[in-house]
Structure formats: C-alpha cells, structure tokens
C-alpha positions in Angstrom: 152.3 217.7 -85.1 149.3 218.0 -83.4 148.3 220.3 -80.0 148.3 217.7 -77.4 151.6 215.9 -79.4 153.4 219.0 -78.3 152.7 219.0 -74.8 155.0 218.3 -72.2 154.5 214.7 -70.9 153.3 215.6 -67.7 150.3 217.8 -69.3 149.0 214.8 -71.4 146.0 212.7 -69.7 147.1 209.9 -67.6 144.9 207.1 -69.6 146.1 208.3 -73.4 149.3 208.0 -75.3 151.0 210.6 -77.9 149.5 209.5 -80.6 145.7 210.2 -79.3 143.6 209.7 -76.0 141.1 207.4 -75.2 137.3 208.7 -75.3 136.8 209.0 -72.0 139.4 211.4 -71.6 138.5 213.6 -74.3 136.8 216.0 -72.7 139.5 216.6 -70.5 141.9 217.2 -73.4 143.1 221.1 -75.0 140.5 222.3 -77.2 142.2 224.3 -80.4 139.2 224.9 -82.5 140.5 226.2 -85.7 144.2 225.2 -86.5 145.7 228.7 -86.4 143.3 229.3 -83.5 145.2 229.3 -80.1 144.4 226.2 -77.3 142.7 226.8 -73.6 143.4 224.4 -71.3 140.1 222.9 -69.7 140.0 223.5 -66.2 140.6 220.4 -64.0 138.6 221.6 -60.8 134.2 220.0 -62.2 133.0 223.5 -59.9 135.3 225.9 -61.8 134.3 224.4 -65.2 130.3 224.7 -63.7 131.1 227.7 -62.7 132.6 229.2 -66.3 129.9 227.6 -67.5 127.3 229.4 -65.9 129.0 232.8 -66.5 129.4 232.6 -70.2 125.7 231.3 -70.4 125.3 234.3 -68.6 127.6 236.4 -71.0 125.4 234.8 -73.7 122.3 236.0 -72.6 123.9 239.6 -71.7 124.9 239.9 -75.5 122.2 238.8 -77.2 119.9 241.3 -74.7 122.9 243.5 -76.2 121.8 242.9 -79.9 118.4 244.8 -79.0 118.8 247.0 -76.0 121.2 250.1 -77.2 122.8 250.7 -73.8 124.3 247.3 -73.4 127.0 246.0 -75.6 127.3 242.6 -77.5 130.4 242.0 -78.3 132.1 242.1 -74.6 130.2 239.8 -73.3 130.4 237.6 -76.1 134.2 237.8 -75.8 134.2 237.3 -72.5 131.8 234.2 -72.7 133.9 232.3 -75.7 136.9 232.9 -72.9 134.5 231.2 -70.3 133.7 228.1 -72.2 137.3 227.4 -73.5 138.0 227.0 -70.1 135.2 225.1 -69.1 133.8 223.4 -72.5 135.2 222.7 -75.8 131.9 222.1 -77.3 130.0 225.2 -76.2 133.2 227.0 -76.9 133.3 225.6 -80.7 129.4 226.1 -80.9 130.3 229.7 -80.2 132.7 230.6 -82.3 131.3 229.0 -85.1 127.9 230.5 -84.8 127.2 232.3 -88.1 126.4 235.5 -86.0 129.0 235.7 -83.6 131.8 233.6 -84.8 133.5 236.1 -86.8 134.2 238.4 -84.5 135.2 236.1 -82.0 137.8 234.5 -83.7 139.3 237.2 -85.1 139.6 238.4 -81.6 141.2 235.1 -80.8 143.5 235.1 -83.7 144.3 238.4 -84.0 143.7 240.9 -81.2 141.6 242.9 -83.7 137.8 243.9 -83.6 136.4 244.4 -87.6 136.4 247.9 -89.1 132.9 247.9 -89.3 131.8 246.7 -85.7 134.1 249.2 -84.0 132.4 251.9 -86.1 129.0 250.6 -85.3 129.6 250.3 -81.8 130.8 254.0 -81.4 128.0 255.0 -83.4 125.5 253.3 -81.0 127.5 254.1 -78.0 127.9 257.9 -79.2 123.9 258.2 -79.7 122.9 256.5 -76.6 125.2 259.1 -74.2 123.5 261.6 -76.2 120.1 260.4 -75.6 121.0 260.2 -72.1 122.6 263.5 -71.6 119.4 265.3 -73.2 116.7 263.7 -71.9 117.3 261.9 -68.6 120.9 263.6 -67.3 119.9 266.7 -65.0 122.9 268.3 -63.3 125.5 269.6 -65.6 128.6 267.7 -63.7 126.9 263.7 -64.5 126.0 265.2 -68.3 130.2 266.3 -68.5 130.8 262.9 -66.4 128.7 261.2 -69.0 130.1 262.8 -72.1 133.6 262.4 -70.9 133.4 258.9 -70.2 131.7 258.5 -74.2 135.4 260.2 -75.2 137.3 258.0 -73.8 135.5 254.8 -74.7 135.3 255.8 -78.0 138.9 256.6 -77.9 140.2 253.5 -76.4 137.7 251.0 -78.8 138.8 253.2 -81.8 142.9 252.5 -81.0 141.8 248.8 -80.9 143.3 247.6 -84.6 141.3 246.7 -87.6 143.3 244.4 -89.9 140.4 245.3 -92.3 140.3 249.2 -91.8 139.9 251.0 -95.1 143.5 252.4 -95.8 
C-alpha cells in the first residue's frame, strides 16, 4: 500500500483514482521520498508554495555560507530548508536530501529526530571556539563576555541532549 492509497478520499486529487494520478496532478500529490521517510503535504495556496520556496533557497544559501563562515551554522538552515521545500516542492525537496553533502543528516533528522555523533561534536567544537574568539578579542564589558559565555553553555547543552543513534557507547 502506497502513501496516497492510504489517504482519506477527500485528500486524494480530484482528477486521479486510487490506484495512481494523472501527470498533471502530480505535483500536487504527497511527496514521501524515501519509503520509511515520513510524507509533507504540498501546500495548495501557488504564493505559499513561492513563498517556501524562496525561504529554503534562502536557508540554502545561509548553510552553505555556514560551511565557510564559523559564526553561522549549516545544519539549521539546512533543516529548516528541506522542511521548506517538502511543503512547497517535492523535487527540490528530494534534490536536497539526496545531495551527497547534506543528505545524510537531513534524513536522519527526518527519520529519526537525531543529529550524527560526529556533527553535534563538531558543531560544539566550532561553536565553543568562535564564543571564545569573540569573548577575547572583540567582547569589551565583562556582563556581554558572561552573556556570551553563558549563552555558548546552554547551546551546547541543549545540541548535546539532542540523541545520536550512533554515539559511541
């Protein structure tokens, strides 16, 4: 049984039938990706899809600045822009998650609820460094450099409680 077979009737596109949909309406349709991969609903409104469209291009380009600049993050906006374009585009979304560099991470966010051992690591690491950068060398007054270092704790607190299904036991 497929995605769209278990829909309720009155979610299925008005031109196909239960066994498959015409063409035309298949952009329309639930986009599932993967099999054990959960399915968005495309939005119906053409302005909301433009407009999740433009903000995970916009998400895109925010990670991949992310990949280089230390201070922003990748992976949030990556997540963030996969959400977009299940919304809005099956076939950016699939692009997405099956790109080589981002893919993994993305779907085992989707799957899972679960950032990889490794990235959460690295991402403390980088975000750890860069607060300290910034507290030493551009932070003046003592109460922004506490404010700073505080705020560092408590990210890397929260993104470390985040599970790992492949954290080292």
């Amino acid at each position: 049984m497929t995605v769209r077979d278990a829909e309720p009737p009155s979610r299925r596109d008005p031109g196909g039938d239960a066994a498959g949909a015409s063409p035309a309406s298949a952009s329309s349709r639930q986009y599932a990706g993967a099999d054990d991969e959960p399915a968005a609903r495309v939005h119906s409104s053409r302005v909301v899809r433009g407009l999740l469209v433009a903000c995970g291009v916009l998400c895109v380009a925010l990670g991949a600045a992310g990949l280089v600049l230390p201070v922003l993050p990748t992976t949030p906006f990556m997540l963030l822009a996969a959400f977009c374009f299940a919304r809005a585009s099956p076939a950016l979304h699939r692009r997405l998650v099956e790109s080589r560099l981002f893919g993994p991470t993305i779907r085992e966010w989707q799957r899972h609820h679960a950032i990889p051992w490794r990235t959460k690591l690295t991402a403390i690491a980088l975000m750890s460094a860069t607060l300290t950068v910034s507290i030493v060398f551009f932070v003046r007054p003592l109460a922004l450099q506490l404010a700073l270092a505080a705020l560092g704790v408590v990210l890397a607190a929260w993104l470390y409680r985040i599970p790992s299904r492949d954290r080292p036991r």
